[in-house]
C-alpha positions in Angstrom: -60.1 40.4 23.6 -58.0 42.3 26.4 -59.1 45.7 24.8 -62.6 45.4 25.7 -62.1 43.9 29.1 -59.8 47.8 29.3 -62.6 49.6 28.2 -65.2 47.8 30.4 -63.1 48.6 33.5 -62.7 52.1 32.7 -66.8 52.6 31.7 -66.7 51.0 35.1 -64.3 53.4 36.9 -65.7 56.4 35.3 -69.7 55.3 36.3 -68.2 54.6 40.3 -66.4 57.8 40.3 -70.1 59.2 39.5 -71.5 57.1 42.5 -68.6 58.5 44.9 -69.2 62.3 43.8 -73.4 61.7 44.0 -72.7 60.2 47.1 -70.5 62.9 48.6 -73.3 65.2 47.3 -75.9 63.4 48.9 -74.1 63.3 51.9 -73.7 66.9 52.2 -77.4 67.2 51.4 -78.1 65.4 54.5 -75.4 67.8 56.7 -77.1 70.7 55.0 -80.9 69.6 56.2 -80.0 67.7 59.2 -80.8 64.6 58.0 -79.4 61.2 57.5 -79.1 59.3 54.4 -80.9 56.6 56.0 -83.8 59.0 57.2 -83.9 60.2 53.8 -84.2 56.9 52.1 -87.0 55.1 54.4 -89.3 58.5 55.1 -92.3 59.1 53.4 -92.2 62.7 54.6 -89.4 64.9 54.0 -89.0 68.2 55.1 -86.6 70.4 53.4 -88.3 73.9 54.6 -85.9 76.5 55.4 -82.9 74.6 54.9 -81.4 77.5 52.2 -81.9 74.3 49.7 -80.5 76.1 46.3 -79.9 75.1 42.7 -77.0 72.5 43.6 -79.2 71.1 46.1 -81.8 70.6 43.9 -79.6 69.3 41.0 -78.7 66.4 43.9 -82.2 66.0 45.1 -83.0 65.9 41.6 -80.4 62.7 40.7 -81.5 61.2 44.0 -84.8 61.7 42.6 -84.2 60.3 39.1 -82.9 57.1 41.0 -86.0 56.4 42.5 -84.4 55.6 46.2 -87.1 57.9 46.9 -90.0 56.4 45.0 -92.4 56.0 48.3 -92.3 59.8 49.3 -95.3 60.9 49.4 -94.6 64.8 50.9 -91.6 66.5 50.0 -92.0 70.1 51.9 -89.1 72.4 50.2 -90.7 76.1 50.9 -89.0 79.0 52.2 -85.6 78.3 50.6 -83.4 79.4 47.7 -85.0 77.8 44.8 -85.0 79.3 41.7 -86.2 78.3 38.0 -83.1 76.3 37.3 -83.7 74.8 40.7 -87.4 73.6 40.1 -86.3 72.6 36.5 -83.8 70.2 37.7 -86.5 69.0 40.0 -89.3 69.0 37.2 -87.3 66.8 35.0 -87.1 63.6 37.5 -90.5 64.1 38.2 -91.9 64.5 35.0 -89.9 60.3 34.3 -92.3 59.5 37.1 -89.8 59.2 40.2 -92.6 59.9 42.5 -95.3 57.8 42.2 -96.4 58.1 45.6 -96.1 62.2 45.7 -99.4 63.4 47.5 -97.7 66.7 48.3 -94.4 69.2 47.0 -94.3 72.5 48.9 -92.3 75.0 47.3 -93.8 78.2 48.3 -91.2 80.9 49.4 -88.9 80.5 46.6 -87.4 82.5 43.7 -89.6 80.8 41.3 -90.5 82.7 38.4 -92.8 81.2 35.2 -89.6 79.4 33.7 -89.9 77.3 36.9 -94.1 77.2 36.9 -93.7 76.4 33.3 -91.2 73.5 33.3 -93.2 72.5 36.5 -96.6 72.3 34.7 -94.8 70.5 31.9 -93.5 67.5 34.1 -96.9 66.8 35.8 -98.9 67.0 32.9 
């Protein structure tokens, strides 16, 4: 039936218009920290620290996360930037699926981190 090949293309349409605006995100991620998308992918050491990294950062960080492009970091150094709780939630979530199997070491020191962070934080790596 024509209708579902319609509705397949425009699941399909609506999922790449996702890619393009992760992407874009991403992308200005990489401006942000000076790094490339390539460095990004293949490092096992990323360093993030004062980079004023804040909550829409870490909501893109977070779905890069969630990916798992970045499944073989094992340091992720994010202190001395603009983090808050909703900013280590977003972060706690992809963690807490197991993104990061080969995390050794998160720095996040320096933030605005209150307990709603610490808590949804604990949660994840329990």
């Amino acid at each position: 039936c024509s209708c579902r090949i319609v509705h397949a293309s425009t699941h399909m349409q609506r999922e790449l218009s996702k890619l393009r605006e992760l992407h874009a995100a991403a992308c200005a991620l990489c401006v942000k920290t000076r790094c490339s998308c390539a460095e990004m992918y293949f490092s096992r050491d990323i360093d993030f620290c004062c980079c004023r990294i804040d909550v829409a950062d870490c909501t893109v960080l977070a779905q890069i996360i969630a990916s798992r492009a970045l499944a073989h970091l094992g340091w992720l150094r994010l202190a001395e930037n603009q983090i808050s709780d909703t900013g280590l939630t977003s972060l706690s979530e992809a963690l807490g699926k197991g993104a990061l199997p080969n995390l050794v070491e998160l720095q996040i020191w320096g933030n605005q981190i209150g307990d709603d962070g610490l808590t949804a934080f604990a949660k994840a790596i329990a």
